[in-house]
Legacy VTK file of the C-alpha trace (Angstrom):
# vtk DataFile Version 3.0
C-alpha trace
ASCII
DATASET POLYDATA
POINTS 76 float
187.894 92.062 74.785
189.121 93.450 71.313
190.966 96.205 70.289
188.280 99.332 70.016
189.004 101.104 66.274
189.749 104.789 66.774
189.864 107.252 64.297
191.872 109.424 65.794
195.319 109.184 67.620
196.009 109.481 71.815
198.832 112.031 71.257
196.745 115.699 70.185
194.309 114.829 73.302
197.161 114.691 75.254
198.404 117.659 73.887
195.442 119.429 74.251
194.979 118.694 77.779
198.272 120.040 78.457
198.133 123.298 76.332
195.401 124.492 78.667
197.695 123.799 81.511
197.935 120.080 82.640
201.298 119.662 83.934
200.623 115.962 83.638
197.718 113.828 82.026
196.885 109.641 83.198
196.612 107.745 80.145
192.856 106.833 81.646
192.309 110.406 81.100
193.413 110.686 77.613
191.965 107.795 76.508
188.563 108.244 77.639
188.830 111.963 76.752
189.666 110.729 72.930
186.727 108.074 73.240
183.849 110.748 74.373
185.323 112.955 71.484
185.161 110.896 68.906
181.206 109.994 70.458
180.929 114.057 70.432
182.255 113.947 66.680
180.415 110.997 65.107
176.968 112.580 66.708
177.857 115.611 65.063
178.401 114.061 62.045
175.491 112.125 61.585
172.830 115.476 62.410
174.962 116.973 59.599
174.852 114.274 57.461
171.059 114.212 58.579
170.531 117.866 57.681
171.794 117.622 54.165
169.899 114.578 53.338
166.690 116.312 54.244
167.565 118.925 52.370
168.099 116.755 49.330
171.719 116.650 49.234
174.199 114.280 49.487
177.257 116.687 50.117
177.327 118.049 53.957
178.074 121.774 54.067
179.073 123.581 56.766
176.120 125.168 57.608
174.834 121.537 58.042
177.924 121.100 60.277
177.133 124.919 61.957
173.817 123.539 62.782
174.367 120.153 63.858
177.292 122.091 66.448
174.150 124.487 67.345
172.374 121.796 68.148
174.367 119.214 69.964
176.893 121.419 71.614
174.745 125.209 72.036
175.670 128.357 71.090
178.864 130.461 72.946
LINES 1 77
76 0 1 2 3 4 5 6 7 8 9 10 11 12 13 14 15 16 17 18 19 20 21 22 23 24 25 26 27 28 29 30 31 32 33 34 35 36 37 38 39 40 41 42 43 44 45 46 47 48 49 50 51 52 53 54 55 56 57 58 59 60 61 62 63 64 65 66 67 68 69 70 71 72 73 74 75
């Protein structure tokens, strides 16, 4: 099996697991944690990029991004 392209590196999921108070983190853990992320992130993404094109733009704006959040992850 190949290497799997990630955007983004290991080391800030680490370091976000631990700034809400892991004293230690598996590399399983950050590793997966970065993969559902980036899944989180690229489904984002495309609603935004979704939004704007329905709205007859090709530039994604944040309310395109505030909506796609809405959405996908639900409002605090």
């Amino acid at each position: 099996m190949g290497k799997r392209p990630y955007f983004l590196a290991k080391a800030p999921f680490k370091n976000i697991l631990k700034a809400v108070g892991a004293a230690r983190v598996s590399e399983k853990a950050v590793t997966t944690f970065r993969e559902k992320m980036e899944e989180l992130a690229k489904k984002i993404a495309g609603l935004a990029r979704e939004y704007a094109s329905h709205a007859g733009r090709k530039t994604v704006k944040l309310a395109d991004i505030q909506l796609a959040l809405e959405v996908i992850v639900g409002k605090k």
